[in-house]
C-alpha positions as CSV (number, residue, x, y, z in Angstrom):
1,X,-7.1,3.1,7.2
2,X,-10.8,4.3,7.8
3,X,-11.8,6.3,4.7
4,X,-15.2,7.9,3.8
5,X,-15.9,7.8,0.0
6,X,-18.5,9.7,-1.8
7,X,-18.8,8.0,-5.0
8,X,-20.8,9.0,-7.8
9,X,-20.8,8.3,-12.1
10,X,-21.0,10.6,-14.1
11,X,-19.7,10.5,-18.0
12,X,-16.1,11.8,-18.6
13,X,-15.9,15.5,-16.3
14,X,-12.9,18.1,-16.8
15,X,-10.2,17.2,-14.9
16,X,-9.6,20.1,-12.3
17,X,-6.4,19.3,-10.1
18,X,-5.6,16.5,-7.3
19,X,-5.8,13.1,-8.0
20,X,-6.8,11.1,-11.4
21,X,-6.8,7.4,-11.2
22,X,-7.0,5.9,-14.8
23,X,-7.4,1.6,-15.5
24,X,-5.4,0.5,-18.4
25,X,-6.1,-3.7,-19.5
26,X,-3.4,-5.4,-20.2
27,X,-4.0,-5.6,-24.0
28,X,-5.2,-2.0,-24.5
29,X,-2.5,0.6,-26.1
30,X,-4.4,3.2,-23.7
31,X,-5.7,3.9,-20.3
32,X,-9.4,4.7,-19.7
33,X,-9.3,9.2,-19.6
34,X,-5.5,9.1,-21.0
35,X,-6.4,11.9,-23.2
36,X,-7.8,13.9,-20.9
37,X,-5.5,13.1,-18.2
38,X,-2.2,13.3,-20.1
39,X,-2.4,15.1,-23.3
40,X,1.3,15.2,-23.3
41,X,1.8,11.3,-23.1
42,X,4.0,11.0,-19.9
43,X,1.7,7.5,-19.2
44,X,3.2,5.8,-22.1
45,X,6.5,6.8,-21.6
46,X,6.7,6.3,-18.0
47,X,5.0,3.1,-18.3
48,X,7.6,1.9,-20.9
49,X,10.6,3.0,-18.5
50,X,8.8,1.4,-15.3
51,X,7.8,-1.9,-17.2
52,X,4.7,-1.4,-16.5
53,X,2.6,-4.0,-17.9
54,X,-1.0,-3.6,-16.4
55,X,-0.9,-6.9,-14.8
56,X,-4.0,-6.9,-12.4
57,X,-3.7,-4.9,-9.0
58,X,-0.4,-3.1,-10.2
59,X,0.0,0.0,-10.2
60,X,1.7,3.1,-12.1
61,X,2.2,6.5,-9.7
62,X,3.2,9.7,-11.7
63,X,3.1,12.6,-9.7
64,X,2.6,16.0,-11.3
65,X,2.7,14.6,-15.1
66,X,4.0,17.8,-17.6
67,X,1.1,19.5,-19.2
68,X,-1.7,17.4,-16.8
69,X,-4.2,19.1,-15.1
70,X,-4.2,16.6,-12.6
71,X,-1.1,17.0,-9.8
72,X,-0.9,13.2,-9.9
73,X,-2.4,10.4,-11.8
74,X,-2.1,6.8,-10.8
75,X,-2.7,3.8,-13.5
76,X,-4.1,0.6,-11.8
77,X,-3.8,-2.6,-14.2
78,X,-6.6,-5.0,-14.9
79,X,-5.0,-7.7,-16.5
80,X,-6.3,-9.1,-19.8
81,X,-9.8,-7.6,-20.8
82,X,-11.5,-10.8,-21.9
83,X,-10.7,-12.7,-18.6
84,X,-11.7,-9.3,-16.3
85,X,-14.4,-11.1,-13.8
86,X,-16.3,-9.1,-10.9
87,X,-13.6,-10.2,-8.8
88,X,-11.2,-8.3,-10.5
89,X,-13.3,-5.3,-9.9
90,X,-13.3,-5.3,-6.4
91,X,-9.4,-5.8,-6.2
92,X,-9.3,-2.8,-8.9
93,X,-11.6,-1.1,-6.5
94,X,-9.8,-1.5,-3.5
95,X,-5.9,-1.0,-5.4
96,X,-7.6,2.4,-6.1
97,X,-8.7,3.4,-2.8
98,X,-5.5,2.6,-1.1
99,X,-3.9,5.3,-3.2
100,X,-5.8,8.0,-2.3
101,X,-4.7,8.3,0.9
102,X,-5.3,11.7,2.1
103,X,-5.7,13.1,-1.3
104,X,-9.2,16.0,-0.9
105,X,-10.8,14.9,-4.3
106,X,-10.3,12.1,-6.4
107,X,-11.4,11.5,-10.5
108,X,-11.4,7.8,-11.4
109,X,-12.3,6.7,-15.0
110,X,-13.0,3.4,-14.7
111,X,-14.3,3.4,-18.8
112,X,-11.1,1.3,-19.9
113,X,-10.6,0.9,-23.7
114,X,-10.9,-2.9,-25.0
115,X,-13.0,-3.5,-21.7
116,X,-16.8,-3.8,-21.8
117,X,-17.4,-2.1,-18.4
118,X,-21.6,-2.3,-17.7
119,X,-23.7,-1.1,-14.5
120,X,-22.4,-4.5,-12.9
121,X,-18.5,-3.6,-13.3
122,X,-18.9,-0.1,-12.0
123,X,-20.7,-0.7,-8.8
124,X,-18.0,-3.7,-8.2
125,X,-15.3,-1.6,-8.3
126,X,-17.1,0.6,-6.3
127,X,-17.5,-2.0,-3.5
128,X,-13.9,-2.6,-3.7
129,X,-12.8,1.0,-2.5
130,X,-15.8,1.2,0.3
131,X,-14.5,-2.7,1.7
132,X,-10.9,-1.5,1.3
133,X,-11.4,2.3,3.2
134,X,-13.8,0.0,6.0
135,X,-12.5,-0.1,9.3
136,X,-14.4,-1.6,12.5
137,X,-14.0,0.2,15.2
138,X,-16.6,0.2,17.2
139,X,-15.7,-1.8,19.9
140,X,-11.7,-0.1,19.9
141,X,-10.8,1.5,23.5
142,X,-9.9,5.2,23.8
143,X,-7.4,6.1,25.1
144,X,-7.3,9.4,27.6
145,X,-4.5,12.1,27.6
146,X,-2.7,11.0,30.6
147,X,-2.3,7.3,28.6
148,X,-1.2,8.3,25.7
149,X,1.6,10.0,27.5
150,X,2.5,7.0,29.4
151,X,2.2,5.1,26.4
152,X,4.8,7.0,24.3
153,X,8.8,6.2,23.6
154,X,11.3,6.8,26.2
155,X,13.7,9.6,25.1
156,X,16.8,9.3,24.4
157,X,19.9,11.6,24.5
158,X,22.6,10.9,23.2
């Protein structure tokens, strides 16, 4: 999965369609941009029926949410706030970036209630989606047409 991200921080922006990834600690009662994100309170309800429990690295995938602006919004865990290290940010960093896949734009609010998120926190989680969309390929052969179509599957008839 090679993915190319362009990052930037801002404060809190209108939400406006595709998706919105939101980071919920284990011991908050709220995801970071739930208002915004789900004004009609689909997270907390899902999250009950799912047993979701914001361990770290989980995740919660809702996908068109009634009354969102967002067509889906994903909640990635921390775990408990007082124990979050910069670790924990790059693994949060990298859950997030593997569920974007193909999505055109993505919103993440990374300002967690109960968590004291500084400069530090952000640009880990930050390193954690650009190490988890890296791929090397550099050195990887191409292939030409005539091998990919010796290459493919026998068919089959049957």
């Amino acid at each position: 999965m090679a993915a190319k991200f362009d990052i930037s921080f801002s404060k809190s922006a209108k939400i406006s369609g595709g998706l919105t990834i939101l980071l919920k600690a284990s011991d908050a009662d709220s995801a970071a941009g739930a208002e915004i994100a789900d004004p009609a309170g689909v997270i907390a309800r899902a999250a009950k029926i799912a047993k979701f429990s914001a361990k770290p690295v989980s995740t919660l995938d809702l996908v068109a949410p009634e009354g969102s602006p967002a067509e889906r919004v994903i909640v990635v865990g921390l775990g408990k706030a007082e124990e979050l290290t910069a670790h924990d940010w790059l693994k949060a960093g990298g859950t997030a970036a593997s569920k974007i896949k193909g999505a055109e734009k993505a919103m993440v609010f990374i300002d967690a209630p109960g968590v004291g998120v500084d400069a530090r926190a952000g640009a880990d989680f930050a390193l954690g989606m650009l190490l988890r969309g890296y791929s090397f390929d550099t050195y990887k052969t191409k292939k030409t047409d005539d091998e990919d179509k010796a290459s493919g599957k026998a068919k089959k008839s049957i």
